[in-house]
C-alpha positions as CSV (number, residue, x, y, z in Angstrom):
1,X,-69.2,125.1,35.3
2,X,-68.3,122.4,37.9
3,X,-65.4,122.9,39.6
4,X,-62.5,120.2,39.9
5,X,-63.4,117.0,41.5
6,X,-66.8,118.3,42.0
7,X,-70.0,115.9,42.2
8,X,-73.7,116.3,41.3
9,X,-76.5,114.9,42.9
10,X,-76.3,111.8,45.0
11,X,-78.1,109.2,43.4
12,X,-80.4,107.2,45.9
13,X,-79.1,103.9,47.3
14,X,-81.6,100.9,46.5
15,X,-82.6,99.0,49.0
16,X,-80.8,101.4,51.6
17,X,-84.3,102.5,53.7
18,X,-82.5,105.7,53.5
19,X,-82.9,109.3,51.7
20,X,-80.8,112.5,51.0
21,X,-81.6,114.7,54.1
22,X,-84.0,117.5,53.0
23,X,-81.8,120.4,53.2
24,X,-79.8,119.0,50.1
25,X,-83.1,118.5,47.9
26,X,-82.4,121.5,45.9
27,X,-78.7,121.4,45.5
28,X,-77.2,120.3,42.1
29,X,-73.5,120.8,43.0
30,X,-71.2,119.7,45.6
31,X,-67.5,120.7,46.0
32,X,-65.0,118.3,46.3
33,X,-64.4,117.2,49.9
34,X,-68.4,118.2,50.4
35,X,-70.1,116.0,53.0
36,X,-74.0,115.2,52.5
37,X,-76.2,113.2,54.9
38,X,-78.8,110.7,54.9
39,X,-81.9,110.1,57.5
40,X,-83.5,107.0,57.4
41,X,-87.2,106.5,55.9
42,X,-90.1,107.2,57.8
43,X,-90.8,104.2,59.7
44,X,-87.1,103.3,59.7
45,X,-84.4,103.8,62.3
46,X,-80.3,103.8,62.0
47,X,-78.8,100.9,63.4
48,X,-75.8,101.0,62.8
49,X,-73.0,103.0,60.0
50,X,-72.5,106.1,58.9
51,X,-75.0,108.8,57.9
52,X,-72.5,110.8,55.9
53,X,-71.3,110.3,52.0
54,X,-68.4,112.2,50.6
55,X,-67.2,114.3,47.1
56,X,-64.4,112.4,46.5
57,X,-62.6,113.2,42.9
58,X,-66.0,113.4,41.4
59,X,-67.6,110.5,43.2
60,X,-69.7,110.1,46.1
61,X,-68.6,107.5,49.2
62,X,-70.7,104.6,49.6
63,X,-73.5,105.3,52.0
64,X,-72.7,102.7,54.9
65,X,-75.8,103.6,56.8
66,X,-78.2,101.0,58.3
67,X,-81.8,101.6,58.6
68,X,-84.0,98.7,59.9
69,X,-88.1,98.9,60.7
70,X,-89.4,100.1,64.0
71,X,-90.4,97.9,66.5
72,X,-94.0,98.3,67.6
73,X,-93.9,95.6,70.7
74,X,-97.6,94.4,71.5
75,X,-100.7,96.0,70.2
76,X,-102.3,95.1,73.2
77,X,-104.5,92.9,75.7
78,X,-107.6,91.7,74.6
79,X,-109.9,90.1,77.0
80,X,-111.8,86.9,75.9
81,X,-109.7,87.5,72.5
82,X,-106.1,88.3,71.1
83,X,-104.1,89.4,68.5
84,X,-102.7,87.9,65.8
85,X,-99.7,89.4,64.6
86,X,-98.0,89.0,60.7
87,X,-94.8,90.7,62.7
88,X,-94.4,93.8,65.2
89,X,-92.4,95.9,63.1
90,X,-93.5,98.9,60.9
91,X,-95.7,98.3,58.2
92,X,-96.8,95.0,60.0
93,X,-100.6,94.1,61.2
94,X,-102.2,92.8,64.3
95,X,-105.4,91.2,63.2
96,X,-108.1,90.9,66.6
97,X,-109.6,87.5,67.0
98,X,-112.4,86.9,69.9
99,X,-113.0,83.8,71.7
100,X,-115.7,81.2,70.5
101,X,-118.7,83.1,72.0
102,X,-117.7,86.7,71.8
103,X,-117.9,89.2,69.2
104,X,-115.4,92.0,68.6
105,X,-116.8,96.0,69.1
106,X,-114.3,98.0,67.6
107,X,-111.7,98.2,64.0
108,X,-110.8,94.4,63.6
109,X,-107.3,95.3,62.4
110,X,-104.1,97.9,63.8
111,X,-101.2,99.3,61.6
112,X,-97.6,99.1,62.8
113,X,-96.5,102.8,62.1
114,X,-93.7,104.8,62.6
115,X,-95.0,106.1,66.1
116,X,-96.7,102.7,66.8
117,X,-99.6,100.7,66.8
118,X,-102.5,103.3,65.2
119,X,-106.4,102.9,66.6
120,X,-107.1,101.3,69.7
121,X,-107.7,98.1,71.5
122,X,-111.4,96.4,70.7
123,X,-113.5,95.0,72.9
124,X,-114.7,91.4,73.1
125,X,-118.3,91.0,74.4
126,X,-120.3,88.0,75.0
127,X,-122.7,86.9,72.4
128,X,-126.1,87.3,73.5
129,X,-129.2,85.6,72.5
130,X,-133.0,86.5,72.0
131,X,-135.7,85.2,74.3
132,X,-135.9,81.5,74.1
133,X,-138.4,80.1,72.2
134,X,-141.3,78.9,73.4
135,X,-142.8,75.2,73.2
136,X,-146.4,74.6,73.0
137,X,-147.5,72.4,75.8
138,X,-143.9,72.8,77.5
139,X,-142.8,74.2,80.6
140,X,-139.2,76.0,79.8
141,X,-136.9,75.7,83.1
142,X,-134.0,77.8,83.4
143,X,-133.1,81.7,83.4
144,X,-136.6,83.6,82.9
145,X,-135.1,87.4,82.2
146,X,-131.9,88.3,79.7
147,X,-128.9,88.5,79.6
148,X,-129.1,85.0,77.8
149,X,-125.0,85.0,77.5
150,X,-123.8,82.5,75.0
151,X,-123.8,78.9,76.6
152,X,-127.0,79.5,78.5
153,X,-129.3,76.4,79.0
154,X,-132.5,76.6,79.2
155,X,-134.6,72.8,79.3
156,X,-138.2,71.7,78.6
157,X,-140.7,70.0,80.3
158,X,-144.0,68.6,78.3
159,X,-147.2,69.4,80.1
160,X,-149.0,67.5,77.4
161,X,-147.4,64.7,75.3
162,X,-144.3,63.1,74.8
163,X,-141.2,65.4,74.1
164,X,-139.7,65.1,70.5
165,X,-135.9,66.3,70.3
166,X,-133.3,66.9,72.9
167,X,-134.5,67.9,76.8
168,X,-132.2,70.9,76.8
169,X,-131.2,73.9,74.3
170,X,-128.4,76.2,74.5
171,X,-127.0,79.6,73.2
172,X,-124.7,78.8,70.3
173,X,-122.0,81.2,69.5
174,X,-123.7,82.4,66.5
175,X,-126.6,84.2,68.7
176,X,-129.4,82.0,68.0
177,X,-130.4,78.9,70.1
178,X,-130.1,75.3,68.9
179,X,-132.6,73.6,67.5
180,X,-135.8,73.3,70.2
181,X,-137.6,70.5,71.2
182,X,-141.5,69.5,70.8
183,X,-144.3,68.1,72.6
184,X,-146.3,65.4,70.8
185,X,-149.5,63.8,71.2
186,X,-151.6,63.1,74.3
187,X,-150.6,61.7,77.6
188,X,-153.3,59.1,78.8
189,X,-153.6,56.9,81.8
190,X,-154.4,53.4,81.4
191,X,-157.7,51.6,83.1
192,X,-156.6,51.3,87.0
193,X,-156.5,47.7,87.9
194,X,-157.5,47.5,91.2
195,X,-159.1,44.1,92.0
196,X,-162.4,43.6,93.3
197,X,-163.2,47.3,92.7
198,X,-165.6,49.3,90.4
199,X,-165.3,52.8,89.0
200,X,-167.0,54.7,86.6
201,X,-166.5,54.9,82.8
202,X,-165.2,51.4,83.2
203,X,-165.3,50.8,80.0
204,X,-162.8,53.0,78.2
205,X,-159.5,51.9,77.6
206,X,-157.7,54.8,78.0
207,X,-158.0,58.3,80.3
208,X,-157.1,61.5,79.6
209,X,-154.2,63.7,81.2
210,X,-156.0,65.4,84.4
211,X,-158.8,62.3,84.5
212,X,-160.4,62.3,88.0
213,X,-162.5,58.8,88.8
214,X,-163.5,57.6,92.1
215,X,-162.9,54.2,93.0
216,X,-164.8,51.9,95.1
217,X,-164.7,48.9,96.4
218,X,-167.1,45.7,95.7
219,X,-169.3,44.0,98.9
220,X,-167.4,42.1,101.3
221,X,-164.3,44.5,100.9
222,X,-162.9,47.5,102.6
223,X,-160.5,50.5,100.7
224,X,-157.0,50.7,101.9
225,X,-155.6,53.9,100.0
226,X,-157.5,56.7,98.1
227,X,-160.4,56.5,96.8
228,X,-160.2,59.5,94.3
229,X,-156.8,59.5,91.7
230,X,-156.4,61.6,88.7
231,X,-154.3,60.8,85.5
232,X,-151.0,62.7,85.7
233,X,-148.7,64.2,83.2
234,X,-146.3,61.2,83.3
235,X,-149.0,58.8,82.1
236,X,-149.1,57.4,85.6
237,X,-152.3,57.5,88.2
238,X,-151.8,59.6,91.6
239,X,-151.6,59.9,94.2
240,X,-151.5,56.2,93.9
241,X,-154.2,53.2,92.8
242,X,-155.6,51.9,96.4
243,X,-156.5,48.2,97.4
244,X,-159.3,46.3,98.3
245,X,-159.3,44.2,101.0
246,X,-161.8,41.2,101.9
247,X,-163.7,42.5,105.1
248,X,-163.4,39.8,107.7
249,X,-166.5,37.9,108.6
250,X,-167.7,37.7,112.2
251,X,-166.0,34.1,113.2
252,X,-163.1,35.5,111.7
253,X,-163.2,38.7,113.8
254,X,-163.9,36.8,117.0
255,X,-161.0,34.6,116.6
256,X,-158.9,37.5,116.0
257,X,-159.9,39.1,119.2
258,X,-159.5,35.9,121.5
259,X,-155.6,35.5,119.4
260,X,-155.1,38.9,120.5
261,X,-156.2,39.1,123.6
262,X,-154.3,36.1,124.6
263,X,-151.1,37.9,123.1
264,X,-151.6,40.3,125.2
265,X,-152.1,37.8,128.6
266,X,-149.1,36.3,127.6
267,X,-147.1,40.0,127.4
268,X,-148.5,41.1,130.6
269,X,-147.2,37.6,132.1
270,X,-143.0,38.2,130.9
């Protein structure tokens, strides 16, 4: 039988974070004047009240105890990334988020528990991206060997043709380049027109990209410039188209010679 002013089991205190200390699990009977104590949950720490409820004729004391969730503080640095945090108290998560570019190496996610922050910090790495692609008739201009880290450029130069779509591509921050360029259609020179000058295949009205024809120049004129271009990859003729010149005549000469030679008196005159 229970004794005068005696209590049974404390009943647990809703909402209190806080539990009958183990030791008093299997008891069923307190004296009066008996003293029981609580500890707070796991994940929980006192803040503040009393730990200790008392048989009182019959009844237990309120439990005055205060038990608020442990603080975690910071889960952590993460380079070219961060955190982001639903709290930093137990039972709260810290959800890793790399930079545009990087991809995360590790759990994604840490657990505020009651001895802090549980797995460890991920890593952020740099997105990298397979060989560039390669463009018929193209030169590609830019890094030749990986790493190709995200933002890497590489650009495109048509050997044959006009280019078709942007100059330049990049590594996106998905791993795969953007969408490459191509080169289309034939580069061809035009006919040279050089006055008072001859060539072969005179006749066609276009030349093809790496043409050679020799130039030369019709009786009564003289070549100033080369005599052999070639059609270039720019649709233009090099080194350059050359001149022909009328050849002066021999009155022509003769006066040339007395204009200069009396230049020359007059120099040696002053």
């Amino acid at each position: 039988m229970c004794s005068a002013g005696a209590c049974g089991v404390p009943q647990n205190v809703q909402n209190s974070n806080a539990n009958l200390a183990d030791k008093y699990i299997t008891m069923t009977s307190f004296p009066s004047s008996a003293k029981v104590y609580y500890v707070c949950d796991v994940g929980y720490t006192p803040v503040g009240g009393s730990r200790v409820r008392i048989c009182k004729n019959g009844k237990w004391t309120p439990l005055r105890l205060n038990c608020e969730r442990k603080p975690c503080g910071s889960a952590g640095e993460i380079v070219n990334g961060r955190f982001v945090y639903s709290g930093v108290e137990f039972g709260d998560t810290a959800t890793a988020v790399c930079d545009e570019g990087y991809i995360l190496v590790g759990e994604v996610r840490r657990n505020c528990m009651s001895n802090g922050w549980d797995g460890r910090i991920p890593v952020c790495e740099a997105v990298d991206c397979d060989d560039p692609p390669v463009v018929k008739n193209a030169e590609m201009k830019g890094p030749q060997e990986p790493p190709y880290n995200y933002r890497t450029v590489i650009s495109y130069q048509c050997r044959v043709g006009t280019l078709i779509g942007q100059k330049e591509i990049w590594c996106t921050k998905n791993g795969t380049w953007s969408t490459p360029p191509r080169c289309h259609g034939k580069i061809t020179c035009p006919p040279p027109n050089v006055t008072n000058a001859f060539w072969m295949r005179a006749q066609n009205r276009f030349f093809q990209h790496q043409d050679t024809i020799l130039i030369e120049c019709r009786r009564g004129f003289m070549m100033k410039g080369p005599n052999s271009i070639t059609c270039n990859n720019d649709g233009q003729w090099i080194p350059r188209l050359p001149e022909c010149r009328r050849r002066r005549n021999n009155t022509e000469l003769l006066h040339w010679r007395k204009s200069s030679a009396k230049e020359k008196g007059c120099r040696r005159v002053f």
